[in-house]
N, C-alpha and C positions, 0 to 999 in steps of 0.2 A: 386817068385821074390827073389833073391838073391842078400843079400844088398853091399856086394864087387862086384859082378859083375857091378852093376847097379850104383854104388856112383861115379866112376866116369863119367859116361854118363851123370849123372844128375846134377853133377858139372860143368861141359863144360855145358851142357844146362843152368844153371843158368846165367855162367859168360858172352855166348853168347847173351840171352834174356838181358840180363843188357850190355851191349856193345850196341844190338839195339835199347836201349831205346823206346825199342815200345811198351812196356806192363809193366809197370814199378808194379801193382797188381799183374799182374802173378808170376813176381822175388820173389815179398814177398811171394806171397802162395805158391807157388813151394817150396821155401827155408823152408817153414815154417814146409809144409807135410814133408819134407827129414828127418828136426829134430824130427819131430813127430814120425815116422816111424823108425828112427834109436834106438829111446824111445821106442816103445811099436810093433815094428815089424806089425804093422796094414798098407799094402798098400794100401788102399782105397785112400785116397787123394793121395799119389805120381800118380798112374794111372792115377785118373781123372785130377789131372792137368798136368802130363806128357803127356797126352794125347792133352792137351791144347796147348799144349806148340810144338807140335808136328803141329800144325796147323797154329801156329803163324811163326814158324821157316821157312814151306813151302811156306809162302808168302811172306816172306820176300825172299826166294828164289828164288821166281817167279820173285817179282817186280829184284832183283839182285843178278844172280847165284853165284857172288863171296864174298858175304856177308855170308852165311852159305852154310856149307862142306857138300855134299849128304850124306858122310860117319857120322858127325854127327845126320842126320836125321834118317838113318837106323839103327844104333846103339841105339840110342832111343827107337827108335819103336820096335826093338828085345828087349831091355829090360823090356822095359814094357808088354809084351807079356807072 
């Protein structure tokens, strides 16, 4: 995982997740892992809760396709990949 690649995907994921007020835990721990990770380069938490956050985004897609951008979800999912 490469953290310029990835910083801003996970930046739009943050700011989206926090726009949808649907996970308001998720914002924090997602935000938390990013800092953490920018610190000590360990993705473990960015994955698993980008992973999170990747399930959260889909449904909120589902219930409403113009609430989040397909293109944010797949840029997501490749970077955490």
């Amino acid at each position: 995982m490469n953290a310029e690649k990835v910083e801003k995907t996970i930046i739009e994921t943050i700011q989206k997740l926090d726009k949808l007020k649907s996970n308001e835990t998720l914002v924090s721990e997602l935000s938390y892992c990013w800092v953490s990770f920018k610190s000590d380069n360990n993705p473990i938490g960015v994955i698993e809760k980008g992973r999170k956050a990747v399930e959260v985004l889909k449904e909120a897609r589902d219930k409403n396709s113009k609430a989040v951008s397909k293109k944010l979800i797949e840029d997501l999912e490749k970077a955490l990949s």
